[in-house]
C-alpha positions in Angstrom: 91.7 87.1 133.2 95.1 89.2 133.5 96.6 89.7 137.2 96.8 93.6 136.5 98.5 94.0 140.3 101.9 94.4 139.6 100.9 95.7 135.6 104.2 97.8 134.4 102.6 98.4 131.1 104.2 97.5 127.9 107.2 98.6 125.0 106.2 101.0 122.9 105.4 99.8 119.1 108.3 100.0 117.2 109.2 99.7 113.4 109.3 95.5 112.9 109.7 92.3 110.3 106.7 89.8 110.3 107.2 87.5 107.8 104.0 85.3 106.9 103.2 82.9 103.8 101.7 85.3 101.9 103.1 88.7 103.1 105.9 90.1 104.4 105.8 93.1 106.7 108.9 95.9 106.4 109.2 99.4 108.4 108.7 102.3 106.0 111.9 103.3 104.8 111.4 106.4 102.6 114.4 105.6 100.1 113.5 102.1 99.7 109.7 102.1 99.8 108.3 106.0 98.9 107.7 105.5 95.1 107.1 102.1 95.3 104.2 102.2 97.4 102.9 105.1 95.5 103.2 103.3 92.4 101.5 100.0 94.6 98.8 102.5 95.0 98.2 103.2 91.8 100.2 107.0 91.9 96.7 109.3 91.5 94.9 106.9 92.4 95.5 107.0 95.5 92.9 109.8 96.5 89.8 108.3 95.6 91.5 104.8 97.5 91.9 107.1 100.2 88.7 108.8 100.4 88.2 108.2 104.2 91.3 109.4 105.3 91.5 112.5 107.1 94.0 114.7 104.9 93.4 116.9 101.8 94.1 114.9 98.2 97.7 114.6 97.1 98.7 116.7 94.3 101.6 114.4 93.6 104.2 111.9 95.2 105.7 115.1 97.2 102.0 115.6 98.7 102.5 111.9 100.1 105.7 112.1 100.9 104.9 114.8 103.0 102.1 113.4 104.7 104.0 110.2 105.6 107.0 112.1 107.0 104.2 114.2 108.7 102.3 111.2 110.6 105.3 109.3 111.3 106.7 112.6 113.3 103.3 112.6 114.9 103.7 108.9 116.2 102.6 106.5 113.8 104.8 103.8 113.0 103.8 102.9 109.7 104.9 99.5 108.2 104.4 98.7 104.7 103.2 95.1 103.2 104.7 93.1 101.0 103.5 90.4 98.7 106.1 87.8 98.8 105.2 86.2 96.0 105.6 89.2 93.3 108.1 90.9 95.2 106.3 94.3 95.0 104.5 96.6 98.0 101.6 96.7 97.4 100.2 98.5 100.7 100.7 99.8 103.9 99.5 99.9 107.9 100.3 101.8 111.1 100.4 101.5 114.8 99.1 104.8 115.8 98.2 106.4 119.0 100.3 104.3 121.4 99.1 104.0 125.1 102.0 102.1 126.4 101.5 102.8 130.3 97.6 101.4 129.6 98.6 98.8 127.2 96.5 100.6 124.3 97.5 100.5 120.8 95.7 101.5 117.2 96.0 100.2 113.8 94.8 102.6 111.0 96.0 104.6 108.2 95.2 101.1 106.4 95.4 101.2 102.7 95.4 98.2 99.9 96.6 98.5 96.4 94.9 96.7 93.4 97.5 93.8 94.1 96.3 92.9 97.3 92.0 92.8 96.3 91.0 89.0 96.7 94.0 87.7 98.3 94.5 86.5 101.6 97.6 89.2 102.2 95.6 91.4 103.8 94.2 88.6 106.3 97.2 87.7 107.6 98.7 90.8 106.9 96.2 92.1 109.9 96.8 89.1 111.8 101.1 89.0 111.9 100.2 93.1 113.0 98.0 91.8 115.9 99.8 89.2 117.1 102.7 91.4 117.3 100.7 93.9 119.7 99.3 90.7 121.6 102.0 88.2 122.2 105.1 89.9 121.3 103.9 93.3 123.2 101.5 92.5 125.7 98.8 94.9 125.0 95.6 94.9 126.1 94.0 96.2 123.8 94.1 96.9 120.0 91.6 99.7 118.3 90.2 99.9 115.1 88.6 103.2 113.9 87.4 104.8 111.2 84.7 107.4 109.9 81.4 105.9 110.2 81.0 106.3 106.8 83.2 103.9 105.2 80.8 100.6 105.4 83.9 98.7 103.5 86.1 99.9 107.0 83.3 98.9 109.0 82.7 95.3 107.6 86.6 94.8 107.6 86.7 95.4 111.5 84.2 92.9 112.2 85.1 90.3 110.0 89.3 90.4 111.2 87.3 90.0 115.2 87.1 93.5 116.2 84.0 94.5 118.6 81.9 97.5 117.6 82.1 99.4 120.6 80.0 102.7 119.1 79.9 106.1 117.2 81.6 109.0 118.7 79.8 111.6 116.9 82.2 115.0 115.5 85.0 112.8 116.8 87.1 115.4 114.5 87.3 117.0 111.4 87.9 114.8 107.6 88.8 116.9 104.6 86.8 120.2 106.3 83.6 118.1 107.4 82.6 116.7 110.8 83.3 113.1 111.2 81.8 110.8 113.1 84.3 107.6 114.1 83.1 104.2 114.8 85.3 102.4 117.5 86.1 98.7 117.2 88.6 96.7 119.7 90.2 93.5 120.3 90.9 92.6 124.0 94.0 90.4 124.9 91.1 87.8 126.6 89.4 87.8 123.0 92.3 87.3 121.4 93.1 83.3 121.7 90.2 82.8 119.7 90.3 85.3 117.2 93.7 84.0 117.1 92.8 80.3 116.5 90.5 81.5 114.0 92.8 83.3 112.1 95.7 80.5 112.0 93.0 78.1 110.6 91.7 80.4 107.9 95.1 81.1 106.9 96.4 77.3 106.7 97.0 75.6 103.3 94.2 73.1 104.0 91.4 76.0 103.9 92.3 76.9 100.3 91.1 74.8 97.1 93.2 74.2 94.0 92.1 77.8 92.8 93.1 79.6 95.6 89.3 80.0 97.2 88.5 79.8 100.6 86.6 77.0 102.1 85.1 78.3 105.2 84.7 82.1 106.2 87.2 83.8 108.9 83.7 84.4 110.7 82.9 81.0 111.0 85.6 79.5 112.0 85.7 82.5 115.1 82.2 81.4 116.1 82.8 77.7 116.3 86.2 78.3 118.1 84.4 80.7 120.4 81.1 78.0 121.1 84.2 75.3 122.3 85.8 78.0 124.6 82.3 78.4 126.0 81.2 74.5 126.3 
């Protein structure tokens, strides 16, 4: 357990590079990355992809480019993913919410192109963003939230290591409706395991010739977490 006596509370999360194998992690820049992370999106398909989030649909690229500007006045810092292999963005995160003086930090606004279904980029995509906010940072904590609705959301959260916490009923309002918000975290004591877990699902040796993974994110978290335990 963290010595929180002489705690001075952490940086701030600030536009970054995370390089992984399979994904590499820029800052949004609007001139380099606007229309090709709405084309990674699938350009008007982005609405029904983003069906969860809170804002009205996009009439075009100027709608999103609005919105981006928008939430990155607000305070997120929104970072955009990049498969390495293809070259091409192909979605995007953000650290929103920051609670530097308490060590608090969100990810949300999450959102995966076509490109990135069935691959691991969005694995260690989620892991180079935590491990950022852990051991780069020093946070304390790292949220996950999203209306209770979206079951895929949900079973994301809980597979990456987040805890379900609850359901903060009319948390606020979603495209003029009431939304309830289901609250996940990761604490920094939870995070050497999840950690662990991640490194091993993400290492060459836990893929076969076609790319398939040989034992679940889940699983390996469980046994890693049993050991810690024994």
């Amino acid at each position: 357990m963290r010595d929180l006596k002489d705690w001075k509370g952490c940086p701030a999360p600030a536009p970054v590079v995370l390089d992984g194998r399979f994904v590499r992690i820029e800052p949004y820049d609007r001139t380099a990355h606007l229309q090709a992370l709405w084309d990674g999106f699938g350009g008007m398909a982005i609405n029904p992809l983003l069906t969860y989030f809170a804002q009205n649909d996009f009439a075009g690229i100027e709608d999103f480019d609005a919105w981006l500007a928008g939430v990155q006045k607000g305070g997120w810092v929104t970072e955009i993913f990049r498969d390495k292999e293809s070259g091409k963005v192909v979605g995007m995160a953000n650290y929103m919410r920051p609670d530097p003086a308490n060590g608090v930090v969100e990810i949300g606004g999450i959102a995966h192109g076509p490109a990135m279904a069935r691959s691991p980029l969005s694995t260690e995509g989620q892991y180079l963003l935590a491990r950022h906010v852990f051991e780069d940072l020093g946070y304390r904590r790292y949220e996950w939230k999203c209306n209770n609705l979206n079951e895929a959301s949900k079973r994301a959260a809980q597979r990456l290591g987040f805890t379900f916490e609850g359901v903060f009923r009319q948390h606020m309002l979603s495209k003029g409706q009431n939304r309830d918000t289901a609250w996940f975290s990761i604490i920094d004591s939870e995070w050497p395991v999840v950690a662990r877990a991640f490194e091993a699902w993400l290492s060459p040796d836990n893929f076969d010739a076609q790319g398939r993974q040989k034992r679940r994110l889940e699983d390996l978290r469980s046994e890693f977490s049993g050991e810690e335990a024994s």
